[in-house]
C-alpha angles and dihedrals in degrees: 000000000000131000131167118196114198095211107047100203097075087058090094091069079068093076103075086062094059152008122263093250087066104038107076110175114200107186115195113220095205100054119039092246145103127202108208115199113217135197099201151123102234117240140208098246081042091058085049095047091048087043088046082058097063121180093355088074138072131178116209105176139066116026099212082060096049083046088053109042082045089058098049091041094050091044083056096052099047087052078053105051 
């Protein structure tokens, strides 16, 4: 899986959910992001904690788990409204 996290700062949050062999950070010096490259069988407290993140988080793959945090965030949004 894929996630790229805007501010990477908040990457390290990343690391309960994983062991360092599976989380590969590549930070790009030209843009103010990291992609973070996970092994892992997403959670339900892992979905909350990327959702707790907002705008500062992207999911790239795989596509079941964008659908899915789409869904929740959007579901938010529309109590909310």
């Amino acid at each position: 899986m894929k996630v790229i996290i805007l501010n990477s700062g908040i990457g390290s949050r990343l690391e309960e959910y994983t062991d360092n062999d599976t989380l590969k950070e590549m930070e790009d010096d030209k843009k103010s992001f990291a992609i973070f490259y996970l092994n892992l069988k997403p959670t339900q407290a892992f979905i909350h904690d990327i959702l707790s993140y907002g705008p500062e988080v992207a999911i790239l793959t795989p596509n079941n788990l964008k659908e899915k945090i789409s869904s929740e965030a959007k579901r938010i949004a529309r109590k909310n409204a």
